[in-house]
mmCIF file of the C-alpha atoms, coordinates in Angstrom:
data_MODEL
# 
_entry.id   MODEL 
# 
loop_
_atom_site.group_PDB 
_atom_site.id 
_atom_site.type_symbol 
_atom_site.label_atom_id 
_atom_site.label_alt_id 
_atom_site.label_comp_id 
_atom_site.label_asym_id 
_atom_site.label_entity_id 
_atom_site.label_seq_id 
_atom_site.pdbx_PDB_ins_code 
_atom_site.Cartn_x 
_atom_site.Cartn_y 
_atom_site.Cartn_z 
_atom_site.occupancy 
_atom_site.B_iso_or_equiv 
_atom_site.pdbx_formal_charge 
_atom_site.auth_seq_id 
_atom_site.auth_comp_id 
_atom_site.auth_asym_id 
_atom_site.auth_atom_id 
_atom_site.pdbx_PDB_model_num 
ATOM 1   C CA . UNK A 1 1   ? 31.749  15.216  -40.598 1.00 0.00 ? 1   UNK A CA 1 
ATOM 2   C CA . UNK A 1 2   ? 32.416  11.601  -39.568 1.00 0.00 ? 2   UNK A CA 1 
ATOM 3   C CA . UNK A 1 3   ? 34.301  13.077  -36.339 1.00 0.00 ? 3   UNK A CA 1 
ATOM 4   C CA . UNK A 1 4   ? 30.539  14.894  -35.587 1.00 0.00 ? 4   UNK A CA 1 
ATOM 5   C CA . UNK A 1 5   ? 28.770  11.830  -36.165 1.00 0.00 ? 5   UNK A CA 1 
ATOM 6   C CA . UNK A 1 6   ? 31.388  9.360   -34.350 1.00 0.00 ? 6   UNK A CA 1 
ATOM 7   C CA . UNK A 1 7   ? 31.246  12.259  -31.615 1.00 0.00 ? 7   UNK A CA 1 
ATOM 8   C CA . UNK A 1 8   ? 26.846  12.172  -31.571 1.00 0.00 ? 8   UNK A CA 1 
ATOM 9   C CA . UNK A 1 9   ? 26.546  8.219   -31.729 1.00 0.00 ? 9   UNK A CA 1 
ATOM 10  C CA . UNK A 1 10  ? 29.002  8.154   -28.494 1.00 0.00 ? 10  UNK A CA 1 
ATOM 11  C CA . UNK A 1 11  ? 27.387  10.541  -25.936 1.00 0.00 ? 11  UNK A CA 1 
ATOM 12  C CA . UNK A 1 12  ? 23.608  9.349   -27.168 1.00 0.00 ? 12  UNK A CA 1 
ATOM 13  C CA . UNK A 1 13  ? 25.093  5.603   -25.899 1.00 0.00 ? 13  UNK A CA 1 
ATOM 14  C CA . UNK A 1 14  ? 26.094  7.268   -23.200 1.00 0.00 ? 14  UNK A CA 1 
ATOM 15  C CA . UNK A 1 15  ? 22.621  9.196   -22.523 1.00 0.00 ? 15  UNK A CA 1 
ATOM 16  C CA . UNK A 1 16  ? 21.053  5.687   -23.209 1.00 0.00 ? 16  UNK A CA 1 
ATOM 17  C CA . UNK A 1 17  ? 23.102  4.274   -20.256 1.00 0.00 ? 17  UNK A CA 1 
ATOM 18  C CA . UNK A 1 18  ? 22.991  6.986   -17.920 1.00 0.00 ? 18  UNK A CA 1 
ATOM 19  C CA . UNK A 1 19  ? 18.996  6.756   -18.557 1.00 0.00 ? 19  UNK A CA 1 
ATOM 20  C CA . UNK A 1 20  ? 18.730  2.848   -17.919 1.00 0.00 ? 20  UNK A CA 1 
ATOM 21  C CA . UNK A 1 21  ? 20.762  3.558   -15.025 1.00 0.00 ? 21  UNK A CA 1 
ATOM 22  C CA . UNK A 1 22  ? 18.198  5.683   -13.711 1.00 0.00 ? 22  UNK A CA 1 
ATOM 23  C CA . UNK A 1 23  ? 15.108  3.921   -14.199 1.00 0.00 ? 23  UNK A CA 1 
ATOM 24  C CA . UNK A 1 24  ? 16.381  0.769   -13.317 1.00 0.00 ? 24  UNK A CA 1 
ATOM 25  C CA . UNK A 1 25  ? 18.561  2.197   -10.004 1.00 0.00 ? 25  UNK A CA 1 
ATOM 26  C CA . UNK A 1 26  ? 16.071  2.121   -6.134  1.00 0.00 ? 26  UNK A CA 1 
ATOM 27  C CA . UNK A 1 27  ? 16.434  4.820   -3.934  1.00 0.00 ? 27  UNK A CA 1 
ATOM 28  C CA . UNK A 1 28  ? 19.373  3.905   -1.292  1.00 0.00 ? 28  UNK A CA 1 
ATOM 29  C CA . UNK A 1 29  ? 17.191  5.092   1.101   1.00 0.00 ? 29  UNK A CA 1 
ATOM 30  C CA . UNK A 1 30  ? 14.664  1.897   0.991   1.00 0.00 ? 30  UNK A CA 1 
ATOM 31  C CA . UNK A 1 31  ? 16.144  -0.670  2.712   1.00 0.00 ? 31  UNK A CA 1 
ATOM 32  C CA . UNK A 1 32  ? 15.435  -4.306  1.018   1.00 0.00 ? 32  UNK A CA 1 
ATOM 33  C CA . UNK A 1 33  ? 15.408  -7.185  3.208   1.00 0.00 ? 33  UNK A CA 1 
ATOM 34  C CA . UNK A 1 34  ? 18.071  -9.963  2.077   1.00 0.00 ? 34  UNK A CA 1 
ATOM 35  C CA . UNK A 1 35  ? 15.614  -12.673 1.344   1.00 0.00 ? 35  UNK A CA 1 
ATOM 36  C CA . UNK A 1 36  ? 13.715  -13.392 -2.089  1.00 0.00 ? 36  UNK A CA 1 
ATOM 37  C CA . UNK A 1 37  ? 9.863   -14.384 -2.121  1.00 0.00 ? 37  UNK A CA 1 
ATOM 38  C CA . UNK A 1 38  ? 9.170   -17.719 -3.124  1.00 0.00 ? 38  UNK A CA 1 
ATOM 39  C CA . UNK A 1 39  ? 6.427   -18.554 -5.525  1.00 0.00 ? 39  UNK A CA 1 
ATOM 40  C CA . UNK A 1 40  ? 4.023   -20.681 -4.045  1.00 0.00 ? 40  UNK A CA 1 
ATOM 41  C CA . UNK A 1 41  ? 0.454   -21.021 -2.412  1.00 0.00 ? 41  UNK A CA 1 
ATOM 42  C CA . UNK A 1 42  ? 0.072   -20.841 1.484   1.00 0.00 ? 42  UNK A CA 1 
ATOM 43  C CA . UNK A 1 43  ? -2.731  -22.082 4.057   1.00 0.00 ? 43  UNK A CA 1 
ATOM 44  C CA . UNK A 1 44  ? -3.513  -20.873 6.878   1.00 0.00 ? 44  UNK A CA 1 
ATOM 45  C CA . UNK A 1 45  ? -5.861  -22.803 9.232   1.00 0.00 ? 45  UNK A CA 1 
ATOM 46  C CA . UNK A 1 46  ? -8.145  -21.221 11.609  1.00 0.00 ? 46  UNK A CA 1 
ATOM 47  C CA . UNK A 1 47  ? -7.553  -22.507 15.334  1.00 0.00 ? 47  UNK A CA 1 
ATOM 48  C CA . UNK A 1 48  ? -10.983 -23.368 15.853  1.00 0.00 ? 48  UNK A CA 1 
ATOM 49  C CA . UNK A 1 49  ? -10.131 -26.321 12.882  1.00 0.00 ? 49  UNK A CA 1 
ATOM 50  C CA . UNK A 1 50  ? -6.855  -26.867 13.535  1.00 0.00 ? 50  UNK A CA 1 
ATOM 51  C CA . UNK A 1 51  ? -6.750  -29.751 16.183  1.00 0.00 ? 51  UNK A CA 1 
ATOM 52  C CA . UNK A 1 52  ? -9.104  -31.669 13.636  1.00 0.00 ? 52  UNK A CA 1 
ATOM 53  C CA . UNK A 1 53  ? -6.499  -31.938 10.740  1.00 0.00 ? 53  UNK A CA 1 
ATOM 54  C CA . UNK A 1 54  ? -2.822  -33.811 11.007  1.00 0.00 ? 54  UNK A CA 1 
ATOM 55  C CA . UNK A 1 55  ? -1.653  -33.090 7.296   1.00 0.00 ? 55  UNK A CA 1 
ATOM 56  C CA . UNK A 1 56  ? -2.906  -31.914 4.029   1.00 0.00 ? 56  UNK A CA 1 
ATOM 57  C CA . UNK A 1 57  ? -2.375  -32.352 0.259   1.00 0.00 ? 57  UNK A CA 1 
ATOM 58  C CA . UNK A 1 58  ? -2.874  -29.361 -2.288  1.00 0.00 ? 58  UNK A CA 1 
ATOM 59  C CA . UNK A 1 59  ? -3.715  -29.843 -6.136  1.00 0.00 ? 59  UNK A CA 1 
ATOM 60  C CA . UNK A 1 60  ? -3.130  -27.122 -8.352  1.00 0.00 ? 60  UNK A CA 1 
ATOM 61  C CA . UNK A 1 61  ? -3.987  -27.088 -11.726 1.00 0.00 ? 61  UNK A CA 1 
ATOM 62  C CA . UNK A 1 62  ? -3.613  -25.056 -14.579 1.00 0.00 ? 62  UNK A CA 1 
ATOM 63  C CA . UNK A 1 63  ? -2.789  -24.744 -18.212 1.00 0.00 ? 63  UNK A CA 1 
ATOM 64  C CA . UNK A 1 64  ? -4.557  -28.541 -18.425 1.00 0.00 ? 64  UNK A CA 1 
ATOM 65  C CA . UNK A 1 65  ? -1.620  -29.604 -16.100 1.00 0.00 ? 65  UNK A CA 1 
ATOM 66  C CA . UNK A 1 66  ? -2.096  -30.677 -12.601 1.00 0.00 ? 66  UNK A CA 1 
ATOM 67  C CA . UNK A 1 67  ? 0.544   -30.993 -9.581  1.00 0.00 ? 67  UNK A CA 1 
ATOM 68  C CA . UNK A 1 68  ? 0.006   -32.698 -6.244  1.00 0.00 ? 68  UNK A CA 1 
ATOM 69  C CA . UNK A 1 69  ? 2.000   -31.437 -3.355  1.00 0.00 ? 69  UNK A CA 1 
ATOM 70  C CA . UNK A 1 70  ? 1.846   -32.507 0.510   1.00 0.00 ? 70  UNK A CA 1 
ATOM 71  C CA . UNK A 1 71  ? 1.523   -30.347 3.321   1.00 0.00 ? 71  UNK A CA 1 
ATOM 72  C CA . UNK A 1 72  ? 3.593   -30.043 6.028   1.00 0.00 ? 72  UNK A CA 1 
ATOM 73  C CA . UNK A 1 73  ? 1.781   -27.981 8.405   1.00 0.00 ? 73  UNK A CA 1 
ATOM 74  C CA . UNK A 1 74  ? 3.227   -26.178 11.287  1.00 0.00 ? 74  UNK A CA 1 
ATOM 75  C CA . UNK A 1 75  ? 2.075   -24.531 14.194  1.00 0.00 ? 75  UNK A CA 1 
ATOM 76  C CA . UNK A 1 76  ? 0.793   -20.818 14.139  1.00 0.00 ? 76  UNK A CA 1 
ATOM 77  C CA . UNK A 1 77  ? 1.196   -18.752 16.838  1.00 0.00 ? 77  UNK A CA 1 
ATOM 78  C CA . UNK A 1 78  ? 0.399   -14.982 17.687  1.00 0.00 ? 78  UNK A CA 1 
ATOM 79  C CA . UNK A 1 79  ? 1.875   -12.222 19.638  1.00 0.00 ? 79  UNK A CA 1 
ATOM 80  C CA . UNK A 1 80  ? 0.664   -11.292 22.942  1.00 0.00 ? 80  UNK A CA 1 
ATOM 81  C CA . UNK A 1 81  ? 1.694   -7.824  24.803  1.00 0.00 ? 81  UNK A CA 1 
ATOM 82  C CA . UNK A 1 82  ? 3.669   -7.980  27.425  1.00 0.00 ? 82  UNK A CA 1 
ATOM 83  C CA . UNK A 1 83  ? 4.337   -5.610  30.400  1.00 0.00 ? 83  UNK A CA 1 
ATOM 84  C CA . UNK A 1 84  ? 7.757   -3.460  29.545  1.00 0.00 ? 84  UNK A CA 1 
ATOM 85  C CA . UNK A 1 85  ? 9.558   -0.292  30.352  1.00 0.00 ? 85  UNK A CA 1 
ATOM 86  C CA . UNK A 1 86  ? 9.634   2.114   27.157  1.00 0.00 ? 86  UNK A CA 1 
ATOM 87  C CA . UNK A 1 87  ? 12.665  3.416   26.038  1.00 0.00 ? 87  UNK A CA 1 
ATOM 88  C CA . UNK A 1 88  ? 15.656  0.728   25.718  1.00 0.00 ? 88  UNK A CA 1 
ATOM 89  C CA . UNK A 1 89  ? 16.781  -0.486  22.045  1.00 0.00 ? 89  UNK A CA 1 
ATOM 90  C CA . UNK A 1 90  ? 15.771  -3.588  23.085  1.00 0.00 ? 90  UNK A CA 1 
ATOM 91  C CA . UNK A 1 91  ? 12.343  -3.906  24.174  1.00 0.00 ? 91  UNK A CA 1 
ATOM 92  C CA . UNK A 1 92  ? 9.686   -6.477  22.910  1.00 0.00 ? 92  UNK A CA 1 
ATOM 93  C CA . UNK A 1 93  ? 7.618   -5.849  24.960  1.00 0.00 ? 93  UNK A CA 1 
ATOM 94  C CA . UNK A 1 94  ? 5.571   -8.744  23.405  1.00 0.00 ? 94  UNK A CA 1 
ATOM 95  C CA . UNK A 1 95  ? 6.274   -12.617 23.591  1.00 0.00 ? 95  UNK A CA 1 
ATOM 96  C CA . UNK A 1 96  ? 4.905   -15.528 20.873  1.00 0.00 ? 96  UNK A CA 1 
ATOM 97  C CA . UNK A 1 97  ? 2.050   -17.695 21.883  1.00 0.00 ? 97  UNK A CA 1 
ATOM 98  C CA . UNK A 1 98  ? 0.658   -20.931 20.354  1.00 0.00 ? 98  UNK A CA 1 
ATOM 99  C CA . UNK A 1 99  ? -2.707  -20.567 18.724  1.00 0.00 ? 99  UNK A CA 1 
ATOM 100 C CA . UNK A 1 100 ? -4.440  -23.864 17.540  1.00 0.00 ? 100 UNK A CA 1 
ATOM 101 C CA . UNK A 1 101 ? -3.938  -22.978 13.932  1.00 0.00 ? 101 UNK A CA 1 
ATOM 102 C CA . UNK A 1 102 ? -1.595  -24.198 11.500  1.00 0.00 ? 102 UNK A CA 1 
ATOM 103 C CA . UNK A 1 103 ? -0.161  -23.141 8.660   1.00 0.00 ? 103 UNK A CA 1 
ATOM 104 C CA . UNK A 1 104 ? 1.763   -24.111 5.079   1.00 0.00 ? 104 UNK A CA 1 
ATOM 105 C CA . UNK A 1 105 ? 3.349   -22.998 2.167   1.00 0.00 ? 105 UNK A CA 1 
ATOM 106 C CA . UNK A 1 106 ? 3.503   -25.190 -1.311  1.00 0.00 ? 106 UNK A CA 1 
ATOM 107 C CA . UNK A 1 107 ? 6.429   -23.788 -3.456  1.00 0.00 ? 107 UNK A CA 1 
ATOM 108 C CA . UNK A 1 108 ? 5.164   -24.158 -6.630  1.00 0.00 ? 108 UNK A CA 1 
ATOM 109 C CA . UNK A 1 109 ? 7.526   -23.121 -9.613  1.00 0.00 ? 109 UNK A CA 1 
ATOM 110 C CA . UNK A 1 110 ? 6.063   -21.157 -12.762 1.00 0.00 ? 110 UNK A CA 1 
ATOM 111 C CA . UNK A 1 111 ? 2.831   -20.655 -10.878 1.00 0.00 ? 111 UNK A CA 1 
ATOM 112 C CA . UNK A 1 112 ? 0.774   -18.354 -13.264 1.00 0.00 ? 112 UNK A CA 1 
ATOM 113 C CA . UNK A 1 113 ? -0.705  -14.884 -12.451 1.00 0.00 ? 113 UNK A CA 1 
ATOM 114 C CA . UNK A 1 114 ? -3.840  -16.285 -14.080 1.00 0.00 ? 114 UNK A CA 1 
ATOM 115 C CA . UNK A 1 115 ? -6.681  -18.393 -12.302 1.00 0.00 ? 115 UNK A CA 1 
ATOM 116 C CA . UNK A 1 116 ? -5.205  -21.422 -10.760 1.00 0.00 ? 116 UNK A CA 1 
ATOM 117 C CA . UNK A 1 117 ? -8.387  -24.506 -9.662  1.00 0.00 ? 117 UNK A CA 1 
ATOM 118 C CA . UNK A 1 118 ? -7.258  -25.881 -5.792  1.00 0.00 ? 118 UNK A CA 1 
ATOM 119 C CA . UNK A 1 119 ? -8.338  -28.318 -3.868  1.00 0.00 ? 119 UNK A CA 1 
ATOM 120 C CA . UNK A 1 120 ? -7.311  -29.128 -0.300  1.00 0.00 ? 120 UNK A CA 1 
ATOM 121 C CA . UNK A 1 121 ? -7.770  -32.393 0.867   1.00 0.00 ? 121 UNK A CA 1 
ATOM 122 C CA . UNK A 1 122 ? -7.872  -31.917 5.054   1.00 0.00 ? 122 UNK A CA 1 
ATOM 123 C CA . UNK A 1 123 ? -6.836  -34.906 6.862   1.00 0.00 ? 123 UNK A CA 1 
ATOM 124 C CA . UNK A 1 124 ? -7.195  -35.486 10.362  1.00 0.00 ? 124 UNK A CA 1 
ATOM 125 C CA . UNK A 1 125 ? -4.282  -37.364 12.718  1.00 0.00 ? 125 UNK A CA 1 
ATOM 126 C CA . UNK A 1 126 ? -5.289  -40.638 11.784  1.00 0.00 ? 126 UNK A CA 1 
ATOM 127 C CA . UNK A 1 127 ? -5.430  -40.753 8.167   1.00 0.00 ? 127 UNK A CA 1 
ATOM 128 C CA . UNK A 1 128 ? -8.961  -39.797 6.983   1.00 0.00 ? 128 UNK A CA 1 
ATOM 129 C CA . UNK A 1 129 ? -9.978  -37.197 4.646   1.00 0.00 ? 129 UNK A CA 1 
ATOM 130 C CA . UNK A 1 130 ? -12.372 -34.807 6.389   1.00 0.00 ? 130 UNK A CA 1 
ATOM 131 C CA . UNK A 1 131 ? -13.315 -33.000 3.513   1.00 0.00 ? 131 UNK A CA 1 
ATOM 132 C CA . UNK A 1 132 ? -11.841 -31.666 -0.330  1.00 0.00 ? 132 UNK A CA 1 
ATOM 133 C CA . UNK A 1 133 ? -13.049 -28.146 -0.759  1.00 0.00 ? 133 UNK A CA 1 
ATOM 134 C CA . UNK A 1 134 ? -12.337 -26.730 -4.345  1.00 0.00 ? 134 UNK A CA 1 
ATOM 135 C CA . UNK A 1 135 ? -11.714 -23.406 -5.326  1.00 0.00 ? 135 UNK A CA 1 
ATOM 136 C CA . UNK A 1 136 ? -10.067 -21.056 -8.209  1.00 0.00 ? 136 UNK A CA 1 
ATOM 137 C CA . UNK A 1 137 ? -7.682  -18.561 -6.930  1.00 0.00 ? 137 UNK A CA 1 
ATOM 138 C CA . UNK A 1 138 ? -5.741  -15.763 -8.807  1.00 0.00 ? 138 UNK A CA 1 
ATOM 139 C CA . UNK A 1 139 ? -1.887  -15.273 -7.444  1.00 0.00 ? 139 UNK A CA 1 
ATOM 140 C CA . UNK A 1 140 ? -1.090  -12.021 -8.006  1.00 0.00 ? 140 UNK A CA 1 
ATOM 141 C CA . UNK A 1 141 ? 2.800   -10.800 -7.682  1.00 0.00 ? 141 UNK A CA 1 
ATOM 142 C CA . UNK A 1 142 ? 4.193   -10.589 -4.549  1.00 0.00 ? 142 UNK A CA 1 
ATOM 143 C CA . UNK A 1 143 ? 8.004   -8.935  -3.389  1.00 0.00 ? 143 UNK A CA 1 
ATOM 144 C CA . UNK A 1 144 ? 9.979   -8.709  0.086   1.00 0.00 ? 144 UNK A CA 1 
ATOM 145 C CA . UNK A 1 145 ? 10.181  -5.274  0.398   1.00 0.00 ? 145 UNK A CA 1 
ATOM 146 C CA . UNK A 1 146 ? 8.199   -3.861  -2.480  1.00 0.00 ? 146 UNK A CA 1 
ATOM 147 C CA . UNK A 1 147 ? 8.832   -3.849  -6.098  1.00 0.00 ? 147 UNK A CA 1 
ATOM 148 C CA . UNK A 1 148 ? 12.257  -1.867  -5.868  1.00 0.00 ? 148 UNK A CA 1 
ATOM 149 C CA . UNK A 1 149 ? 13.728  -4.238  -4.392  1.00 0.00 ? 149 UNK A CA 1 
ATOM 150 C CA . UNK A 1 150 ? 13.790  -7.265  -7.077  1.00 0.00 ? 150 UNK A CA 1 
ATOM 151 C CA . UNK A 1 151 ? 11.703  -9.517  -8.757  1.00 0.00 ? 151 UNK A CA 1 
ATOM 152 C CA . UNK A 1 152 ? 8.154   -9.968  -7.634  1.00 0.00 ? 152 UNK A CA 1 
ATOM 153 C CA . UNK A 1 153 ? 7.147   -13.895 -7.689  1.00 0.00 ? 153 UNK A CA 1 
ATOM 154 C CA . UNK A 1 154 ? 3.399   -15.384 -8.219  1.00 0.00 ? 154 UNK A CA 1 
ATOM 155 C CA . UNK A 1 155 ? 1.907   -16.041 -4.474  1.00 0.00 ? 155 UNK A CA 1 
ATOM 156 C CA . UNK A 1 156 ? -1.425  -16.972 -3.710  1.00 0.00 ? 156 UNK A CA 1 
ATOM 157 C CA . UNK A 1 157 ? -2.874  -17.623 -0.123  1.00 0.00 ? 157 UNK A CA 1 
ATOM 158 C CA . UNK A 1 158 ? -5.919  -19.842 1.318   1.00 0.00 ? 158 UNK A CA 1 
ATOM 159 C CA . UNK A 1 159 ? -7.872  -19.663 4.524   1.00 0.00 ? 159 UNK A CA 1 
ATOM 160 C CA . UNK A 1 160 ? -9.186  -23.121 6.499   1.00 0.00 ? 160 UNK A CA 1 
ATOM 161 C CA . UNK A 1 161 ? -11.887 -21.539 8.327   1.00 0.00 ? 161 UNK A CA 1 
ATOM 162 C CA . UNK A 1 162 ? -13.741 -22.505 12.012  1.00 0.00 ? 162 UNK A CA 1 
ATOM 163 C CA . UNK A 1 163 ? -16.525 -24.364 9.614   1.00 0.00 ? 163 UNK A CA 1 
ATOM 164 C CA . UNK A 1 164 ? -13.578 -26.218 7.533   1.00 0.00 ? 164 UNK A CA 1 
ATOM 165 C CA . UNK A 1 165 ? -14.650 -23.714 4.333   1.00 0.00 ? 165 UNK A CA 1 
ATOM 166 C CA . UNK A 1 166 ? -11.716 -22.522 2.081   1.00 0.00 ? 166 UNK A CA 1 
ATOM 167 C CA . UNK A 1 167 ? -11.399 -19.418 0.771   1.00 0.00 ? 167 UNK A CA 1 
ATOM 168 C CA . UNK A 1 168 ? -8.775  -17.074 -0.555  1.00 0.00 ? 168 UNK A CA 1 
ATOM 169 C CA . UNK A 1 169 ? -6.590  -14.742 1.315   1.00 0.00 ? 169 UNK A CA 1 
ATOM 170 C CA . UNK A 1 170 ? -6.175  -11.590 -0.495  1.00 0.00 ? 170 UNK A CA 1 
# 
């Protein structure tokens, strides 16, 4: 009897490992791209605004705590087609060009799936504020290459528009 019962308790370990194997294993045939996502907010910054701002500062706040980061913002550019012959492994057939726009990303650790209250404060080259536009934004979970492929992190996004108005990028 205790041989039965030593003999039952091992193979349902074994069924219990085979089964978190299984629902914890991705399918080999999704490739995952070797970077992680970062939890953060990004801004974007429409090119019709973004020769009127030099830097910006973001303050998030949540859970009655509030952070203060600054903005580096870089360049955006977009992709323009370019003339090619189809057919090599190589082809671009495209090539980068500057926009006007700018963009940023505040890496912001333990940011909450839950409504976070933003403010940007947009500052032009020399110094002054142009304006502090508030808004609450939800992050939602974001991960490189879907959700098989590791942990998703809290990201949320916001949009400078021509008219200096923020909103949220969904």
């Amino acid at each position: 009897m205790t041989r039965n019962l030593a003999a039952a308790i091992a193979l349902a370990a074994a069924a219990l490992v085979f089964a978190a194997v299984a629902l914890t294993a991705r399918d080999p045939r999704v490739p995952c791209p070797l970077i992680g996502s970062r939890s953060g907010i990004s801004l974007e910054v429409d090119p019709a605004y973004g020769p009127r701002i030099g830097t910006a500062r973001l303050t998030t706040c949540w859970n009655s705590a509030c952070t203060t980061t600054s903005l580096k913002l870089s360049p955006s550019s977009t992709s323009v087609p370019m003339p090619c012959t189809p057919g090599g492994p190589d082809n671009a057939c495209a090539r980068m060009e500057p926009t006007s726009g700018k963009y940023s990303f505040a890496e912001l650790a333990n940011l909450p799936t839950s409504p976070v209250e933003v403010t940007v404060d947009l500052i032009d080259p020399t110094g002054v504020t142009l304006s502090s536009p508030r808004l609450v934004i939800t992050p939602t979970l974001q991960s490189s290459g879907g959700p098989e492929c590791g942990s998703p992190t809290p990201q949320g996004g916001l949009l400078v528009a021509a008219n200096g108005a923020l909103s949220e990028d969904l």
